[in-house]
N, C-alpha and C positions, 0 to 999 in steps of 0.2 A: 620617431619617424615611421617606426611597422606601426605604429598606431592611424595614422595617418591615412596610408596606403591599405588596411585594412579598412577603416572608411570609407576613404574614394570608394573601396571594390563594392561595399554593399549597398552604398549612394546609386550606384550605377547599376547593381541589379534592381533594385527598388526600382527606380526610372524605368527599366526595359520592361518593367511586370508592369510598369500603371503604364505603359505604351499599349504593350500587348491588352491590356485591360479594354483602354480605349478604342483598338483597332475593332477588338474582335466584339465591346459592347453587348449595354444587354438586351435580352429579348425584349423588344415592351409589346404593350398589344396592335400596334398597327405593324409591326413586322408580323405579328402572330396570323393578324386578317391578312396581308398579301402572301402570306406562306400558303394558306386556307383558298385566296383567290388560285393561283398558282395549279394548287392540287384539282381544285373544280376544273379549271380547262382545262389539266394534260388527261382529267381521266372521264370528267363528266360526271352527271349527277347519277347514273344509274347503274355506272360501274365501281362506288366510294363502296356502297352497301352489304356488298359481291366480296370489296376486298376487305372488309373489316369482317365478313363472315368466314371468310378462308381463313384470316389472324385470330381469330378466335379457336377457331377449330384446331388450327395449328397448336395454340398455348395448351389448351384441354389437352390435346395427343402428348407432347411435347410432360404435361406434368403428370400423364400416367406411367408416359415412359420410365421417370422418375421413380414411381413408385416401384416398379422393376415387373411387376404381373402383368398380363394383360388381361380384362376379364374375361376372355374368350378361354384364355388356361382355366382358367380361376372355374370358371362353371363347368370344363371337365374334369377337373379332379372332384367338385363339389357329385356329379355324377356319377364318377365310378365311385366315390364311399356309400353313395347310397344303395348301389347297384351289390 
């Protein structure tokens, strides 16, 4: 009988995961284009440019931080040893 009802239960999870599968679907490429349409008219074409160069700049900052130095330390200390 626990055999049974251990069954059912994983029967029924299974189902809820290929629902949820279903709902939430997958990307293909014409959601891809109206995601792409979408972004061109809330921002425009001459503001996409602008923010992809901020997100860039941001990751660079973002992976020096990373690294723990900033160069701006980094060239004075390289200064006073020479000094």
């Amino acid at each position: 009988m626990t055999f049974f009802i251990i069954n059912f239960v994983v029967l029924m999870e299974i189902s809820i995961m290929m629902n949820l599968f279903i709902i939430l679907g997958v990307i293909g490429p014409w959601q891809i284009i109206l995601i792409i349409a979408v972004i061109l008219l809330l921002f425009g074409g001459k503001k996409i440019p602008e923010l992809m160069k901020g997100i860039g700049k941001g990751a660079r900052e973002f992976k020096k931080g990373l690294s723990g130095e900033d160069e701006e330390e980094q060239k004075k200390q390289d200064n006073a040893d020479k000094k």
